[in-house]
C-alpha positions as CSV (number, residue, x, y, z in Angstrom):
1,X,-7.7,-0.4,18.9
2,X,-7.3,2.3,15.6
3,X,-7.3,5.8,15.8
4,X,-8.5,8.7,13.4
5,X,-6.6,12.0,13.6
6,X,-8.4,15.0,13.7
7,X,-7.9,15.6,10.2
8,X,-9.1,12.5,8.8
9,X,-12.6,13.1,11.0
10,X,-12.5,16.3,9.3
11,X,-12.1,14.9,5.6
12,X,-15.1,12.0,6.9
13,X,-17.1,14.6,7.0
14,X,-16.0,16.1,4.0
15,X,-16.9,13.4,1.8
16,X,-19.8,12.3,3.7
17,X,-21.7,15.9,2.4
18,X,-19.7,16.2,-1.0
19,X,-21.6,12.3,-1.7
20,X,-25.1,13.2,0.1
21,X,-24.2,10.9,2.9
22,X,-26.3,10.9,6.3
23,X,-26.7,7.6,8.2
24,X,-23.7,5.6,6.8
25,X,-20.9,4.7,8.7
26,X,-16.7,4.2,7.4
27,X,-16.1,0.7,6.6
28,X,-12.2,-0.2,7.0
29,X,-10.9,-3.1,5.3
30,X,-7.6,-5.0,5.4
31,X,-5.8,-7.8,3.5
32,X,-2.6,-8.8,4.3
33,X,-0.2,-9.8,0.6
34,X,2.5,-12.7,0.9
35,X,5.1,-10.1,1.6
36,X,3.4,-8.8,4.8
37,X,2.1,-5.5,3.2
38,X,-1.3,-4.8,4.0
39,X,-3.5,-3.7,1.7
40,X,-6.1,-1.0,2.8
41,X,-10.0,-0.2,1.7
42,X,-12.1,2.6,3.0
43,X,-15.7,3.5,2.1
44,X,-19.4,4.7,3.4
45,X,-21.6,1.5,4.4
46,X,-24.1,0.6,7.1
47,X,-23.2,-1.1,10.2
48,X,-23.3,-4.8,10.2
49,X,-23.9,-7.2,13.2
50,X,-20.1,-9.0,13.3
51,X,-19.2,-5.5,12.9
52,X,-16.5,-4.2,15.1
53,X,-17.7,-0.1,16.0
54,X,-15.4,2.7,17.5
55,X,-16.4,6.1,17.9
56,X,-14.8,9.4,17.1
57,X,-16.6,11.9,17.8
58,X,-19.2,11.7,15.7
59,X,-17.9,9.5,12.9
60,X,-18.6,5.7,13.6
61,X,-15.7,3.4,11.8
62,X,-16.8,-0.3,11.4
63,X,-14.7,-3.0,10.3
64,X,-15.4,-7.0,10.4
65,X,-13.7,-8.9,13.2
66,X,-11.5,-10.7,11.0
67,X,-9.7,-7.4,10.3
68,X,-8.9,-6.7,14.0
69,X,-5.3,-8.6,14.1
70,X,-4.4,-6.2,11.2
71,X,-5.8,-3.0,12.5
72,X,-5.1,-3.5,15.7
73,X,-3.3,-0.1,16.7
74,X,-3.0,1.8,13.3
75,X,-3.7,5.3,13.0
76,X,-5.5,6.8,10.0
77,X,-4.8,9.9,9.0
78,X,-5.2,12.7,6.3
79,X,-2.4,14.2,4.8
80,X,-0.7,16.4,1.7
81,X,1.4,14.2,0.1
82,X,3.0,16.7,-2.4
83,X,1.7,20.2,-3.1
84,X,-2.1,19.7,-3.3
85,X,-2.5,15.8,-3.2
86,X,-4.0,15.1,-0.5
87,X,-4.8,11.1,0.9
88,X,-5.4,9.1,3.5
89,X,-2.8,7.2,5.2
90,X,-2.8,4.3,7.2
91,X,0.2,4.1,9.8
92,X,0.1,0.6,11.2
93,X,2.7,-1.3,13.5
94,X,1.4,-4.3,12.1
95,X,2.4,-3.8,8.1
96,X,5.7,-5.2,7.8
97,X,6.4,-2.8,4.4
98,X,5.7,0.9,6.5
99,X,8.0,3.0,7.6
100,X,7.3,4.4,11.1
101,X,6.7,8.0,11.4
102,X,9.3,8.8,13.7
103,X,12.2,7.1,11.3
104,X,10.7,8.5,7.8
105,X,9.3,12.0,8.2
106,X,5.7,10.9,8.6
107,X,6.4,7.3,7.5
108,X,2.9,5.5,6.7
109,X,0.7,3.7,4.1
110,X,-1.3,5.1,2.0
111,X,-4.3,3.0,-0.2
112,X,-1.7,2.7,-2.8
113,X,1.1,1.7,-0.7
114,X,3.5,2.9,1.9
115,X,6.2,5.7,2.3
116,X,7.0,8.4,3.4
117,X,4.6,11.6,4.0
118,X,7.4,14.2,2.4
């Protein structure tokens, strides 16, 4: 149903030592604006019981149900934006405002919006 690239388990990880956290899990969030943008959230939390779980690796991702129709096949990912600004992206078939990779040179959404990945 979503995906995490290899590099955005790596950068998980990351931040899960840089912020001293063991047993939490990365909560996804989605909301979806007038203009069929979606707007993206990402932190550590613990697993809830309407929680949706997938597994990569060994990084859980959790998001509520009512997320799914939104997330349902986007890919998160963890790029350089310019010279050392590096973010995660969110590349979603289902955001109406994203350009997809293979027509924008990376294409995507990032939390503060979508573009491209140049």
């Amino acid at each position: 149903m979503i995906t995490l690239t290899p590099a955005a388990i790596e950068q998980v990880h990351t931040s899960a030592k840089e912020h001293n956290v063991n047993e939490a899990v990365l909560r996804l969030a989605a909301k979806q604006n007038p203009d069929g943008s979606i707007e993206y959230g990402m932190g550590f939390d613990k697993e809830k019981e309407d929680d949706l779980v997938f597994k990569f690796k060994d990084v859980s991702v959790v998001f509520n149900g009512e997320f799914g129709p939104l997330l349902k096949g986007a890919t998160v990912d963890f790029v350089e934006l310019e010279p050392g600004q590096h973010h995660f992206i969110f590349m979603n078939p289902n955001d109406t405002n994203c350009t997809p990779p293979e027509k924008d040179n990376g294409g995507g959404c990032s939390s503060s919006g979508c573009g491209g990945c140049s």
